[in-house]
C-alpha positions in Angstrom: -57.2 -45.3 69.8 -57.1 -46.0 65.9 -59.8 -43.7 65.3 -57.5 -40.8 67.4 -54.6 -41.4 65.8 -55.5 -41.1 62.4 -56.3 -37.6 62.8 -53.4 -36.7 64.6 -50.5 -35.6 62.4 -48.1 -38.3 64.3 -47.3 -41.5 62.6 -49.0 -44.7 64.5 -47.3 -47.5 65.0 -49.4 -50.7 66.5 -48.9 -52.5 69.5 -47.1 -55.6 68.6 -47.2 -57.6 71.5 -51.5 -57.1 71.5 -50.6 -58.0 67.9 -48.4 -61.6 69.3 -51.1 -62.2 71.5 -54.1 -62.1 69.6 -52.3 -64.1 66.9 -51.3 -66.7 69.6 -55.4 -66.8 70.7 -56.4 -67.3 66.7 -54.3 -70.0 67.0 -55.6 -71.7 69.8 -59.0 -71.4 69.0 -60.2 -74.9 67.6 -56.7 -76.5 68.0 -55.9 -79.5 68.6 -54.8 -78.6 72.3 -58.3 -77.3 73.3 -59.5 -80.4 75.3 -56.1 -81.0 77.1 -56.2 -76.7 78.1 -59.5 -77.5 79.2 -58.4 -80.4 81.4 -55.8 -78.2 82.8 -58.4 -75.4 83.4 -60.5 -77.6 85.5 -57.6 -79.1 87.9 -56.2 -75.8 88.5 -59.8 -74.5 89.3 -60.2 -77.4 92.1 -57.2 -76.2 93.5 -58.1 -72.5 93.7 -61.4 -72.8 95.0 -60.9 -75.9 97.5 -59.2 -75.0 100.4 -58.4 -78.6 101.7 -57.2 -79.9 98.2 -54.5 -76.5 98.6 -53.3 -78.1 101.3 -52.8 -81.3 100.1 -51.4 -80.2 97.1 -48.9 -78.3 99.1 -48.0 -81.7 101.2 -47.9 -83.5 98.6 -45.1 -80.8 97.1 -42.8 -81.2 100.5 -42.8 -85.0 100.2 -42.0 -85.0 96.7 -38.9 -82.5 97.6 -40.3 -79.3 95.6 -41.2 -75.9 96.5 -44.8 -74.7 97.6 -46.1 -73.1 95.1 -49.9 -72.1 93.9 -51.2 -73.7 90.3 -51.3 -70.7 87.8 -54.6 -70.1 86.2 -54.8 -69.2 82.1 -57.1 -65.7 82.2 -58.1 -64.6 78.4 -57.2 -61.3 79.5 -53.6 -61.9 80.9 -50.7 -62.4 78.6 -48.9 -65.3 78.4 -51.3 -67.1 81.4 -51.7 -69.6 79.9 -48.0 -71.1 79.0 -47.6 -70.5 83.5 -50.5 -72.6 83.7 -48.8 -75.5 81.2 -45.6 -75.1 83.2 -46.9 -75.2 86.8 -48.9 -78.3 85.7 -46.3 -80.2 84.5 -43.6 -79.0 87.0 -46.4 -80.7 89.9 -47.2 -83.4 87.3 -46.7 -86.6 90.1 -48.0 -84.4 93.1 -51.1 -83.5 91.3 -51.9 -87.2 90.5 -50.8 -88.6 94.2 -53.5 -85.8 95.1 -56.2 -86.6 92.3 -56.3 -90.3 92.7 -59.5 -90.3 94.9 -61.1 -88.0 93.2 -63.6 -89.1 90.6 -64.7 -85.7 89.5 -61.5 -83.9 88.1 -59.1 -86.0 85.6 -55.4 -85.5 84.8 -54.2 -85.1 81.5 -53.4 -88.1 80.0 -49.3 -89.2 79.2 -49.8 -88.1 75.9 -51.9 -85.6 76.6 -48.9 -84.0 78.6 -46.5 -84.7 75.9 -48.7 -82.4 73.7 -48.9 -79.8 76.7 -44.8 -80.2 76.6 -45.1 -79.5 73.1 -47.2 -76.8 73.5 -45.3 -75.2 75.8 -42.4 -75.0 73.3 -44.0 -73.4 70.6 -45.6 -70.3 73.4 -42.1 -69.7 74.9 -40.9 -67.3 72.2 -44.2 -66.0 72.0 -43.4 -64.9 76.1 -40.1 -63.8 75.6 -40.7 -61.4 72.6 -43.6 -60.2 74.8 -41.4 -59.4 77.6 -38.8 -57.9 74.6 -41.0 -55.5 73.6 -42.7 -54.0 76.5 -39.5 -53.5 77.9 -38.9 -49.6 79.3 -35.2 -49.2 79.5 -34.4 -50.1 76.3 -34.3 -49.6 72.5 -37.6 -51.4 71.5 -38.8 -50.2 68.2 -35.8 -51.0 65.8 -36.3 -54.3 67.7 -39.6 -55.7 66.4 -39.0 -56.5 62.6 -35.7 -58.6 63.7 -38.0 -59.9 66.7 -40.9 -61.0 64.4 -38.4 -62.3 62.0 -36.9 -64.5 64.3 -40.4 -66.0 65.3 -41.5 -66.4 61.9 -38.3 -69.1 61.3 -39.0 -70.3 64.7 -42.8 -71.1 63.6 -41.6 -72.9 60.2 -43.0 -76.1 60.3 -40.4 -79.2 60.0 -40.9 -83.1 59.3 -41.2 -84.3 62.6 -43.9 -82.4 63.7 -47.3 -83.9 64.0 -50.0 -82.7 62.4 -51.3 -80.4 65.1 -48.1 -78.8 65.6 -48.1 -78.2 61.7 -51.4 -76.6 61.9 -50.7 -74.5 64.8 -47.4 -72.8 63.3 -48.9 -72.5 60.2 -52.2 -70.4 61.7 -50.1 -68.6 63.5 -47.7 -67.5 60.3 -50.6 -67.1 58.5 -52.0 -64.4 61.0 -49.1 -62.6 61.7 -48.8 -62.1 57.9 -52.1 -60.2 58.1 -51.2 -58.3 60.5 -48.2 -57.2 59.5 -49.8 -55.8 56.5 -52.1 -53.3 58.2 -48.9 -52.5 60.7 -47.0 -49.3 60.0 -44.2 -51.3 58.5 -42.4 -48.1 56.4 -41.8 -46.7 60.1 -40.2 -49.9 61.3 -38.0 -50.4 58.7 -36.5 -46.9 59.2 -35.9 -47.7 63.0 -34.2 -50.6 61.7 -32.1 -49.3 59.7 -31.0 -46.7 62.2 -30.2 -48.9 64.6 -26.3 -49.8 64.3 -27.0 -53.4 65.8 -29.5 -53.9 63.1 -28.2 -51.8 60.7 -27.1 -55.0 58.3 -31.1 -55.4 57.5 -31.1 -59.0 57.5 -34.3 -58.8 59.0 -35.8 -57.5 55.4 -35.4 -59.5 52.5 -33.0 -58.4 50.3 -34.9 -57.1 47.0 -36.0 -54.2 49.9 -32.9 -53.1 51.7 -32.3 -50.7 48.8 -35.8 -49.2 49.3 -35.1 -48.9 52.9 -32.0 -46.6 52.5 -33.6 -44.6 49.4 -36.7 -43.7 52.3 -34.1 -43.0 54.8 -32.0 -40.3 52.4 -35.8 -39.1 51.6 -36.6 -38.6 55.0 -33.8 -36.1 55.5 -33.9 -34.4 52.1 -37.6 -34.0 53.3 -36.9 -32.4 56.8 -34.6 -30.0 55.5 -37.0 -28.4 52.8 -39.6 -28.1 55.5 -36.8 -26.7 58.2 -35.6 -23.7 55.1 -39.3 -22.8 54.1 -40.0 -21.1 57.1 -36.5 -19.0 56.7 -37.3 -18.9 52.6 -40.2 -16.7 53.4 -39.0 -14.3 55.5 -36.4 -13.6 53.1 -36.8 -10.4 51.4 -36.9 -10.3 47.2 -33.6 -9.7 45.6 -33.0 -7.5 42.9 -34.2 -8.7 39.3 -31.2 -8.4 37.7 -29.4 -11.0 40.5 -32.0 -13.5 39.7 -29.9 -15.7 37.4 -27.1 -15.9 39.1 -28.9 -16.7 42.1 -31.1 -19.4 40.5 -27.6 -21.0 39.6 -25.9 -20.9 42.9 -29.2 -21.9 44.7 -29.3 -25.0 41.9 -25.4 -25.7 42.8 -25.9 -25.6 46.4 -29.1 -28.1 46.2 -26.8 -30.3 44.7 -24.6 -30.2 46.9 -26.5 -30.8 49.7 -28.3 -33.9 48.4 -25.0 -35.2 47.6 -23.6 -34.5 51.5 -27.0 -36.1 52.7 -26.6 -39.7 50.6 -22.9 -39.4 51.4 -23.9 -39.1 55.2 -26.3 -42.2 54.9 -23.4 -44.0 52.8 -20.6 -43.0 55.9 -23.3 -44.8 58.4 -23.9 -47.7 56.6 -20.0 -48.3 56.4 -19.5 -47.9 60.2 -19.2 -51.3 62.2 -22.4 -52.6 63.4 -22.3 -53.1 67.3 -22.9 -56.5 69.5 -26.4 -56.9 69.8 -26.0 -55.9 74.2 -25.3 -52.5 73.3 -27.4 -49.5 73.9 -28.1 -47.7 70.1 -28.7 -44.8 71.8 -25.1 -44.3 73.5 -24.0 -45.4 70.3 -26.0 -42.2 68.6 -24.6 -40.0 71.8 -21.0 -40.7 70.9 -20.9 -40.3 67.0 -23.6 -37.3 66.4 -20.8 -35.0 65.4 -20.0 -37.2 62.9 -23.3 -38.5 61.6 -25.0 -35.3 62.4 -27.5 -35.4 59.6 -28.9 -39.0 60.7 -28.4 -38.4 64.5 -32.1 -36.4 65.0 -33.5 -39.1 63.1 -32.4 -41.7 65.0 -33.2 -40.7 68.5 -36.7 -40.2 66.9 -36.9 -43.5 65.6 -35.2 -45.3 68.3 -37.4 -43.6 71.1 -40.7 -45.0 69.8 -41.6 -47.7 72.1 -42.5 -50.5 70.3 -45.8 -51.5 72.4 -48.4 -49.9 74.6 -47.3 -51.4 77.4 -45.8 -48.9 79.5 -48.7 -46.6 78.8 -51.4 -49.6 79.6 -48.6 -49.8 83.5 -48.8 -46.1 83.3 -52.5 -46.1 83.4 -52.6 -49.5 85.9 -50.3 -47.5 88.4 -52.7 -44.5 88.3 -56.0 -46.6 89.0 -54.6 -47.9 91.8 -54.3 -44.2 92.9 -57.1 -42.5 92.0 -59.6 -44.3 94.2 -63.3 -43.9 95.5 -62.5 -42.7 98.8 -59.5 -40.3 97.1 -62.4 -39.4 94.8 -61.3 -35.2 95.5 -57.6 -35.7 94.4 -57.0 -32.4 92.2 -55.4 -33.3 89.0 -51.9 -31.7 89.4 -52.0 -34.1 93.0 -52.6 -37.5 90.9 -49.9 -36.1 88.0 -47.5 -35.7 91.1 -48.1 -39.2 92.7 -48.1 -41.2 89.5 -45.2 -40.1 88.5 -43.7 -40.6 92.1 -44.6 -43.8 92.2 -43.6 -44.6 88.4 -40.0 -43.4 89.4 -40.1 -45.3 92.7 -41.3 -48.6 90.7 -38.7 -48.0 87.9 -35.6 -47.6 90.6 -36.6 -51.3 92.4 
C-alpha cells in the first residue's frame, strides 16, 4: 500500500491506530509482564478448549453473584485483545481460583502478579480508547490524531511512583511513537489541525511551530489559486504590445491584493471562537463558508481524511463475508450493490 501510494499524486497519510498498535506490541515484547500474559494465556486456553471446566467456570460465576460470561482470549492479530483478556481475568479473579484449586496443571497469577496485570491494564486503556477514536466513521478523525497522540504521550510520561517496569514500558513506548511519528505525514496533520475550530488553538504543537503551521496554511491557498488561474491564463488571448505596461502593473497590484485578502482570511479564522470539543467541525465549516470562503474547500478536504484504515479494512471484512465460494459467479456490479447495502444497513443499527 506504501509502494501504491507513492506513485499516486494523493498525499498518504498512515494509519495511526496500526501505528498505536504496533507501538503497544514493541512494547510488550521482553517486558516485564511477559510471564504473567503468558499465565493468563494458559488459563483462558483451559477454559476455551475444556468443555467441563466452561461449565464450572460459569457455576462458579452464579454463586459468586456475577454475570456468565466467556474468558477473552489475547490474538496477535486483534486489537486491543489483549487488555479484554486482563480485564475478564481479573473481573473472575475468585471464581477462576475456587475453579483452579484442583487443578495441578494450570496456575493463577500470583497477588502481585495481578497487581502488575491491574497495572497493566491502566497504561493499555488509552491505548483502546484512541483506537476506538480513530477508526470512528461518523466523525471528524483526522484533525483528531496530533491532539490524540499528544494526549497519550503526557499520559505515558513516566512519574516517581512507578516501578521500574512501568518506567520501562512508557518509556519504549514514547520512544517508538517518536519514530514513527517521524516517517508519518505530519505537514498534512498539522494543517487538519489547524482547520479544525475545536483545535484550532494548536496546543497540540509546540509553540516555536504554530507559526509555521499558519505560514503552510496561507501557502496552501496562494498555491491552489495559481494552479486554479493557469488554466484560464492560457486560454487568454495576447494583448496588444503597447498595453503591456500598464497591464504588468495592474496584474502586480491585483497579486497583491489578493495575497493580502488570503492572510487576512486565515487571520479572520484564527480570531473566530474555537468550539466545545462535542461539536461537529464540519457543521461548523457548513455554517460560516460564506464568510471564510477561501479556507472553507480546504477544510472539508482536510477534515474528510479519515485518520485510519479502518473503515476501508470493515469495508473489505463486510465484502468477504459476501463474496463466497458457493456465490463464486456474483458479477461485480452485484457484489458493489450488496456491499454497499449492507454497509448502509450496518451503519443505520
Amino acid at each position: 500500500m506504501i509502494a501504491a501510494a507513492r506513485q499516486l499524486p494523493f498525499d498518504h497519510v498512515p494509519c495511526f491506530a496500526h501505528s498505536l498498535q504496533r507501538s503497544v506490541t514493541v512494547s510488550l515484547h521482553d517486558s516485564a509482564f511477559d510471564n504473567v500474559l503468558a499465565k493468563c494465556r494458559k488459563v483462558v486456553g483451559n477454559f476455551k478448549h475444556s468443555p467441563a471446566s466452561a461449565a464450572e467456570l460459569e457455576q462458579q460465576q452464579v454463586e459468586h453473584g456475577q454475570k456468565k460470561e466467556s474468558l477473552m482470549q489475547d490474538v496477535q492479530t486483534r486489537w486491543n485483545s489483549t487488555l479484554d483478556m486482563i480485564k475478564s481475568i481479573r473481573r473472575n479473579e475468585q471464581p477462576l481460583r475456587d475453579v483452579l484449586t484442583t487443578n495441578t496443571k494450570i496456575v493463577m497469577p500470583t497477588t502481585a502478579e495481578m497487581d502488575k496485570l491491574q497495572r497493566l491494564e491502566t497504561l493499555l486503556e488509552p491505548c483502546r480508547y484512541l483506537t476506538e477514536l480513530l477508526g470512528g466513521e461518523k466523525y471528524v478523525s483526522c484533525s483528531v490524531a496530533l491532539p490524540a497522540f499528544c494526549h497519550l504521550s503526557r499520559v505515558m510520561e513516566s512519574s516517581d511512583d512507578d516501578p521500574a517496569y512501568v518506567t520501562k514500558f512508557k518509556s519504549t513506548f514514547r520512544n517508538d511513537m517518536e519514530t514513527r511519528k517521524g516517517i508519518a505525514n505530519i505537514a498534512y496533520l498539522k494543517i487538519a489541525t489547524a482547520l479544525d475550530p475545536r483545535f484550532k488553538d494548536l496546543k497540540c504543537i509546540p509553540r516555536a511551530e504554530r507559526s509555521e503551521v499558519w505560514a503552510s496554511v496561507t501557502n496552501l491557498v496562494k498555491e491552489q489559486r495559481v494552479i486554479a488561474e493557469k488554466p484560464r491564463e492560457e486560454k487568454n488571448s495576447e494583448p496588444p504590445k503597447k498595453k503591456l505596461t500598464l497591464l504588468a502593473v495592474s496584474s502586480e497590484s491585483d497579486s497583491e491584493q489578493e495575497e493580502d485578502s488570503i492572510e487576512n482570511s486565515v487571520r479572520r479564522y484564527r480570531a473566530e471562537p474555537a468550539i466545545s470539543s462535542d461539536s461537529c467541525p464540519l457543521e461548523w465549516w457548513s455554517k460560516h463558508a460564506g464568510s471564510h470562503s477561501r479556507l472553507a474547500p480546504y477544510a472539508q478536504k482536510y477534515l474528510a481524511t479519515p485518520a485510519t484504515s479502518i473503515p476501508c479494512e470493515r469495508l473489505f471484512s463486510l465484502a468477504g463475508h459476501i463474496v463466497q465460494k458457493k456465490r463464486a459467479s456474483l458479477s461485480s456490479e452485484n457484489v458493489n450493490n450488496l456491499v454497499c447495502l449492507s454497509n448502509w444497513l450496518s451503519a443505520e443499527e
